[in-house]
C-alpha positions in Angstrom: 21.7 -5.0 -16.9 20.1 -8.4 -16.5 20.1 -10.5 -12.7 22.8 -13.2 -13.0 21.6 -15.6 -9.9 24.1 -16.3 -7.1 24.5 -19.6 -5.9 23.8 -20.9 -2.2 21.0 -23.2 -0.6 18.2 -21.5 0.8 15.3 -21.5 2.8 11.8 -21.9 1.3 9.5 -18.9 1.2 6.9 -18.7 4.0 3.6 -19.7 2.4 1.7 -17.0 0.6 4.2 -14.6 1.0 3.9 -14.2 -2.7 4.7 -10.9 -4.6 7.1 -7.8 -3.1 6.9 -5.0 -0.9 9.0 -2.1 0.7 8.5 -0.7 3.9 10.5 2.7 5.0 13.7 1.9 2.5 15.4 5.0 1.9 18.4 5.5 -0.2 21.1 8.3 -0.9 23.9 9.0 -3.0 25.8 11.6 -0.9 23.6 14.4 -0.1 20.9 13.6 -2.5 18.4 11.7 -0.7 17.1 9.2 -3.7 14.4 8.0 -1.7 13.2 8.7 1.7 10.8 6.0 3.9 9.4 4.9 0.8 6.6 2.1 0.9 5.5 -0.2 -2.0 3.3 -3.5 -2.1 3.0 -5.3 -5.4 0.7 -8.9 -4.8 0.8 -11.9 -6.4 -1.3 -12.2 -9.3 -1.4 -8.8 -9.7 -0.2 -5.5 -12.2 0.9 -2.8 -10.0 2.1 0.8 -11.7 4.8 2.5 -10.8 3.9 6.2 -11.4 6.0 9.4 -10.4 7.1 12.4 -12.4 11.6 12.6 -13.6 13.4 12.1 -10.3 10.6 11.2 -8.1 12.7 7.8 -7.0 11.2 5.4 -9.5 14.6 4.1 -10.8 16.5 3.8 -7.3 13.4 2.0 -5.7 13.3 -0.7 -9.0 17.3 -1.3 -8.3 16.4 -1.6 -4.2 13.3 -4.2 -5.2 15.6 -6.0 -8.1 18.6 -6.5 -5.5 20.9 -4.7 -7.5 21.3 -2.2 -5.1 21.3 -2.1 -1.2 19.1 0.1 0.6 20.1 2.6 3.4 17.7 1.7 6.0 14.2 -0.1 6.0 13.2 -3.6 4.6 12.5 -5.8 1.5 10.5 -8.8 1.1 10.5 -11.2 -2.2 7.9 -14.2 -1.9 8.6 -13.6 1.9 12.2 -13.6 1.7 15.1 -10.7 2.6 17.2 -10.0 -0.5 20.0 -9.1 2.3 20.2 -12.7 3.9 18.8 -14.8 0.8 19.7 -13.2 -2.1 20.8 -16.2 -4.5 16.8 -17.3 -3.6 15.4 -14.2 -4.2 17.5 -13.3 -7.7 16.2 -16.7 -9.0 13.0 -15.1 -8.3 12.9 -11.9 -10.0 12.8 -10.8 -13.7 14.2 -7.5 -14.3 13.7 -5.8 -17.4 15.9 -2.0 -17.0 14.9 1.0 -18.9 18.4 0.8 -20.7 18.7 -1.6 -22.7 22.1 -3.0 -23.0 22.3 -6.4 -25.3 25.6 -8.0 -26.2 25.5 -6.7 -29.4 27.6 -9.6 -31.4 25.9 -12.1 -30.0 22.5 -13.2 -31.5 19.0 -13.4 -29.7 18.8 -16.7 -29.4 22.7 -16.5 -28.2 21.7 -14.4 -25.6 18.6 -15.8 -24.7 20.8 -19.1 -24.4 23.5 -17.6 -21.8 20.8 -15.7 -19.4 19.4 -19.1 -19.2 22.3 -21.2 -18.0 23.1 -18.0 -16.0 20.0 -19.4 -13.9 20.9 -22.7 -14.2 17.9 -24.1 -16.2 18.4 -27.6 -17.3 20.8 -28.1 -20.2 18.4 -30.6 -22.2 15.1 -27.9 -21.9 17.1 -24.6 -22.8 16.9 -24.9 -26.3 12.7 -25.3 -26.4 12.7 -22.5 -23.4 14.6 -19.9 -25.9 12.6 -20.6 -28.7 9.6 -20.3 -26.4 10.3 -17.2 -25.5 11.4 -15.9 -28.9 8.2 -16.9 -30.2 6.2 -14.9 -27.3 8.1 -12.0 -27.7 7.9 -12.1 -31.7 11.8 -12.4 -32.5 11.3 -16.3 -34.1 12.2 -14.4 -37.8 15.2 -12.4 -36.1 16.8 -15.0 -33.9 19.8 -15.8 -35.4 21.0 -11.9 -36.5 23.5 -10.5 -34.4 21.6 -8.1 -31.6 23.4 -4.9 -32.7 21.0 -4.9 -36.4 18.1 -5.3 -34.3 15.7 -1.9 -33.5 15.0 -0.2 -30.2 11.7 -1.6 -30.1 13.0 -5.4 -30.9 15.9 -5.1 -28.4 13.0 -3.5 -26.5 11.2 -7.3 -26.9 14.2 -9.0 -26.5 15.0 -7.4 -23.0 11.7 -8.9 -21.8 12.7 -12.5 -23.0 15.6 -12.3 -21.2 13.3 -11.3 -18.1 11.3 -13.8 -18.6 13.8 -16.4 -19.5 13.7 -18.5 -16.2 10.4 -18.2 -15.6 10.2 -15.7 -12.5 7.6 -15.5 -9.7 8.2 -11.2 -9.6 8.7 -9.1 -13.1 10.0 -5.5 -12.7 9.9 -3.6 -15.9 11.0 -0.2 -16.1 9.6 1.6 -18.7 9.1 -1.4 -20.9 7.1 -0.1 -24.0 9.5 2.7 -24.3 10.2 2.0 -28.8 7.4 -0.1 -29.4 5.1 0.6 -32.2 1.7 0.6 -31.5 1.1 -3.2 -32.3 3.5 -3.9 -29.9 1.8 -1.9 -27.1 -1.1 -3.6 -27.5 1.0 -7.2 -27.1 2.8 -6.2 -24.4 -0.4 -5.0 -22.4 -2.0 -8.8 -23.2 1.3 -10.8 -22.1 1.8 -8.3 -19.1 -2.3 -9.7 -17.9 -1.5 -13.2 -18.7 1.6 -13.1 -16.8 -0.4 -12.0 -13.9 -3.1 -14.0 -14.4 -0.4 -17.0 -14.0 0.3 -15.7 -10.4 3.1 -13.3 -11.2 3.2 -10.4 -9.4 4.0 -7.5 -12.2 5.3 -3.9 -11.7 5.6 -1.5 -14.7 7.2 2.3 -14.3 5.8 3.8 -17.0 4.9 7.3 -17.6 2.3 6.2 -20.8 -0.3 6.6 -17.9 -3.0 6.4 -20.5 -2.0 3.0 -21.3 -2.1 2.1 -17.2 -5.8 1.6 -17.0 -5.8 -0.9 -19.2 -3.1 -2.9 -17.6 -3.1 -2.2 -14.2 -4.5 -3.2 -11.4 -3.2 -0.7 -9.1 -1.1 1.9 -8.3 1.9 3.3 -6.6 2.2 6.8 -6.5 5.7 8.2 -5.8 7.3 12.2 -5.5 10.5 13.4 -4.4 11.4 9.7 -2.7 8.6 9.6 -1.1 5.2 7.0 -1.3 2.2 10.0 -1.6 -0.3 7.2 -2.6 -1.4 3.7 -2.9 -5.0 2.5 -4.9 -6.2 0.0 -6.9 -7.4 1.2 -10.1 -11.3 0.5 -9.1 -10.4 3.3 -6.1 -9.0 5.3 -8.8 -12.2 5.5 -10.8 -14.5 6.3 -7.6 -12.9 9.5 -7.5 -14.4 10.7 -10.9 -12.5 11.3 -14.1 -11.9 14.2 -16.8 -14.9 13.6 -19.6 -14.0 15.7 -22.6 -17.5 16.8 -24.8 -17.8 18.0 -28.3 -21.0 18.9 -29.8 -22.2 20.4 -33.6 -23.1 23.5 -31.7 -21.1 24.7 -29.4 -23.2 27.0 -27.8 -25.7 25.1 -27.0 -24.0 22.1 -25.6 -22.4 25.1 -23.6 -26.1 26.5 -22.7 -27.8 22.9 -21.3 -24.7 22.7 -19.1 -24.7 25.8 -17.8 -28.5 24.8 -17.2 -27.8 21.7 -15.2 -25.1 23.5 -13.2 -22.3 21.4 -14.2 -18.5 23.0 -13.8 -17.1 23.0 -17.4 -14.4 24.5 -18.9 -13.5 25.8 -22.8 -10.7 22.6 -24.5 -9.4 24.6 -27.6 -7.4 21.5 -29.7 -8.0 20.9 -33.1 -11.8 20.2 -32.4 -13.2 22.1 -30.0 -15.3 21.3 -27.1 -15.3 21.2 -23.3 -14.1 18.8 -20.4 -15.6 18.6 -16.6 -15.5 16.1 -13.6 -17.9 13.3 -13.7 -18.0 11.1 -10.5 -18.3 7.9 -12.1 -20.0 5.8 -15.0 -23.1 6.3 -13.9 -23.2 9.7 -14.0 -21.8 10.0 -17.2 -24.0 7.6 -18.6 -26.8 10.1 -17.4 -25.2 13.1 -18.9 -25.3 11.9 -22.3 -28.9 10.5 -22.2 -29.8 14.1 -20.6 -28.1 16.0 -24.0 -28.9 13.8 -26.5 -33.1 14.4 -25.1 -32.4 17.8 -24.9 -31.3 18.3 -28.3 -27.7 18.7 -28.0 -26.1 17.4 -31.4 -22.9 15.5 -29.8 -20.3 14.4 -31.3 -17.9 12.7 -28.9 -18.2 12.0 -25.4 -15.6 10.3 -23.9 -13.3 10.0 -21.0 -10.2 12.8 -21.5 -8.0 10.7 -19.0 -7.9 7.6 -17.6 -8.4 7.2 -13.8 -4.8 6.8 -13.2 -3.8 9.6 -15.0 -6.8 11.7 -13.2 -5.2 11.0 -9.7 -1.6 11.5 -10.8 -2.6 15.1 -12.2 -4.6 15.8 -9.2 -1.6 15.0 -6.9 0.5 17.3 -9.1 -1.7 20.0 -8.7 -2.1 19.4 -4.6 1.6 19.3 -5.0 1.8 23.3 -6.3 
């Protein structure tokens, strides 16, 4: 489902105003309450995660932010503007990439690419560079003219964020947005998704890779059952402390010096064995593994087991049962 602009004059946005937030918007669908006095700030300039187990709300708040659906009760704001009074303004605005995928599958990339952008009105004599702009950026140059339906997941995966991207948007929502890519990919999309902020754009990825969040995010929106249960940058995150997972040559004894110092471990059995505890912060870990290296300890690996997004979101599960 891509945002085809509406057409009316509107008022500028108050200055810096820039990104989106939520505050109190509930929605239901009958007797299912979707989401329930939820509250959400993404800044300008800015990544900000969407993170929330299946049916937390994730889906039904993206729709509310993207305009695409009306909420019940509270308010919106888009680059300080309502999407309910100015929502021609505020579509021209946003960039929304959906977690379903749906391309006009007879119609090539560049075809499609094409028609989003006169769907925003861009100027007739620069749509042809813009497309093959974005087709470059996105890695589709080679594939451009082939009709979308022989394209993979993970190139229609590409192609949907062209398309959000086409007009050049102030806010990106991406739902689930490296859903198909390969590994490669991952890695591209995490670089454009930091240069697009570092261009001013306020970004906001739903994604359940939460091990990939660190390295993309700046913050975080933490969401259960409809409701907002936390907001933190990534740097809050990380003062909390974080999972460190240890393996050593002998077991034993790496088991032994903790036990010496006091530290809380406990057994990991994977495919190589070795324990995890809770370090506070770099600092302390740093200290950790000069103390067992002097002591004799023959380590292996010694290395975060979660990153600090993914720390907070399992420790909210477990507050939750």
């Amino acid at each position: 489902m891509a945002i085809a602009p509406e057409t009316s004059e509107q008022p500028d946005a108050p200055a810096n105003a820039g990104g989106i937030t939520a505050r109190a918007v509930s929605r239901s669908f009958g007797v299912v309450r979707a989401v329930e006095h939820m509250d959400f700030d993404a800044p300008a300039g800015k990544v900000t995660a969407l993170i929330g187990p299946n049916g937390a709300g994730k889906t039904t708040l993206l729709l509310m932010l993207a305009s695409l659906l009306a909420p019940d009760g509270g308010t919106i704001s888009v680059d300080g503007l309502d999407p309910a009074r100015h929502r021609a303004e505020v579509r021209s605005r946003l960039g929304w990439m959906p977690d379903t995928l749906g391309v006009w599958e007879s119609l090539t990339a560049r075809e499609i690419l094409t028609q989003m952008a006169r769907f925003y009105r861009l100027p007739a004599p620069g749509i042809g560079q813009r497309v093959a702009d974005m087709l470059e950026r996105v890695r589709l140059s080679d594939l451009a003219d082939q009709p979308a339906r022989v394209l993979s997941r993970g190139q229609q995966q590409r192609l949907s964020l062209a398309r959000a991207l086409i007009h050049d948007p102030s806010v990106l929502l991406l739902d689930e947005p490296a859903s198909g890519l390969d590994p490669g990919s991952r890695v591209e999309l995490r670089t454009m998704l930091r240069q697009l902020a570092a261009e001013g754009k306020a970004v906001v990825v739903s994604s359940h890779v939460l091990s990939e969040l660190d390295e993309i995010a700046d913050g975080a929106v933490f969401v259960n059952r409809g409701r907002t249960v936390r907001q933190q940058t990534v740097e809050e995150a990380a003062a909390t402390g974080r999972r460190y997972s240890i393996s050593a040559s002998d077991m034993a004894v790496l088991a032994a010096r903790l036990t010496e110092l006091r530290l809380v471990f406990r057994q990991e059995d994977g495919r190589r064995p070795g324990v995890s505890l809770l370090l506070l912060n770099d600092a302390d870990a740093e200290r950790l593994l000069r103390d067992l290296v002097l002591a004799g300890v023959g380590v292996t690996s010694f290395a975060p087991a979660s990153g600090a997004l993914e720390e907070t979101y399992m420790n909210l599960e477990g507050e939750r049962q």
